[in-house]
N, C-alpha and C positions, 0 to 999 in steps of 0.2 A: 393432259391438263397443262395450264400455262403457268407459267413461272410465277406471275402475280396470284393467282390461284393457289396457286401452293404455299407462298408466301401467305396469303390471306387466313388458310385455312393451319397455316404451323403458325401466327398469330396467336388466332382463336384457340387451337390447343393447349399453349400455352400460356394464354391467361385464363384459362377457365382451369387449369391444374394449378394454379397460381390461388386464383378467389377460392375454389375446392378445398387445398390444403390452409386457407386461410381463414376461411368461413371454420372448417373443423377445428382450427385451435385455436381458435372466438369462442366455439360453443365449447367447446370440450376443457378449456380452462376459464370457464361460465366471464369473459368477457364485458358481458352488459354489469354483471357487478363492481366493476370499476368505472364504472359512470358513477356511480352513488359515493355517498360519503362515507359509508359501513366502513366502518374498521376490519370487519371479519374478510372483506374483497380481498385483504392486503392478506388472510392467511389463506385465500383458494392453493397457494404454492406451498407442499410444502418447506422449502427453506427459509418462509416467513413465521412459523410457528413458533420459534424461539420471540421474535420481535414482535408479534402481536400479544405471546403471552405475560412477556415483560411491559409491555402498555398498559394492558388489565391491572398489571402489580404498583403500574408509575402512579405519580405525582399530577398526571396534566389528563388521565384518563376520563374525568369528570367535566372539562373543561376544552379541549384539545382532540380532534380525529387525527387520522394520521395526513390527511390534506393538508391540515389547517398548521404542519412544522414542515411534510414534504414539497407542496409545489406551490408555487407563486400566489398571493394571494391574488391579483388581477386575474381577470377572467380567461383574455387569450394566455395569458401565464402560465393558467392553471392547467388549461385544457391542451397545450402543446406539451408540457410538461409531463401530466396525465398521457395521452399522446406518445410522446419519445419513452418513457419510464415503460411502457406497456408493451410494445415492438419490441425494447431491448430485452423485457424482461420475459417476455413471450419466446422471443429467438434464443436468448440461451436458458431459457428453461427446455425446448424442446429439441434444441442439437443437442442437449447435455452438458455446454462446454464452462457450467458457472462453476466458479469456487467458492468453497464454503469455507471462514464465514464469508460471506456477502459484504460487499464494499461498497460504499459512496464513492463517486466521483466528487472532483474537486469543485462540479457545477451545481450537483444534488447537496454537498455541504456548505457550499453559496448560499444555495435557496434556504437551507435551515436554518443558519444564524439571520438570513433577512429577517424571517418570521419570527423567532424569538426577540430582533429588536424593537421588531412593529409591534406585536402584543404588548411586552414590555420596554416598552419607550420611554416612559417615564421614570423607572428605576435605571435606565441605560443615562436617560441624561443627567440624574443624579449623582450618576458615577464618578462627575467630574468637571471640567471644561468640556464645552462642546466637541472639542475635537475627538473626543474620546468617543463621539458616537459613531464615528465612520472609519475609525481606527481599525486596522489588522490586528496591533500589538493585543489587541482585548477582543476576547474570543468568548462565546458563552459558552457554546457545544465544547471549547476546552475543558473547561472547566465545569461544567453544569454536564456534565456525558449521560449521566445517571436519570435524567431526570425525564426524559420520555419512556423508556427503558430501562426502569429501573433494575431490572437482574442482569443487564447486560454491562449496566455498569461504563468503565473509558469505550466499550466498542462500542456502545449502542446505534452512536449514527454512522462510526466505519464500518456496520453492517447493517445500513439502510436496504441498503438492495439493488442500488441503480449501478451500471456500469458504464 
């Protein structure tokens, strides 16, 4: 056999053990439920159980999915976001290597205060001068922790889940 042959053929082996092992934990961590907006997709895992149950208990459960505080409200926003959060949270669900609690990144708790100022905008510009709406010094998930997850209380969104 010729060296491109072989090469061609440890390609193909390789990405079909690649889509195999990846297609199985699409389906086997039911996948296509994170296309949707269901709150319960977010507890397929269990180390989401804690933070979907304290949703249920929250304040924004009637009002709020877990999209509509975790990823970008724009469309590619959403869907890259959706996207990256799923690979990471796919990969170290299934090497094992996550710690519990569950942590935001510093990008995943970006994205959350975005959306608590867009929803509520109008109480943010109340707040004060203008300036005060794009300020660091004033933080909602500081101070409002409680309020997507309620039993989870200051961690709620340091154990969002993204890494």
């Amino acid at each position: 056999m010729r060296r491109a042959h072989v090469a061609v053929l440890a390609t193909a082996v390789l990405a079909g053990i690649a889509l195999g092992l990846g297609g199985y934990t699409f389906a086997y961590a039911r996948g296509w439920s994170y296309l949707t907006d269901d709150p319960a997709a977010c507890a397929n895992c269990h180390v989401m159980h804690e933070q979907h149950d304290a949703w249920i208990k929250g304040s924004h459960r009637s009002v709020a999915t877990c999209n509509d505080c975790h990823v970008p409200a724009a469309f590619f926003g959403k869907w890259y976001m959706k996207a990256r959060n799923g690979f990471w949270h796919s990969y170290y669900f299934t090497s094992g290597t996550f710690k519990e609690p569950i942590r935001a990144t510093p990008k995943t708790r970006e994205v959350v205060e975005a959306n608590c100022r867009r929803c509520h905008e109008t109480v943010v510009q109340a707040m004060g001068t203008p300036s005060h709406a794009g300020s660091d010094e004033i933080s909602c998930i500081r101070c409002h922790s409680s309020v997507g997850h309620m039993e989870l209380g200051a961690t709620s969104v340091a154990a969002e889940g993204s890494r």
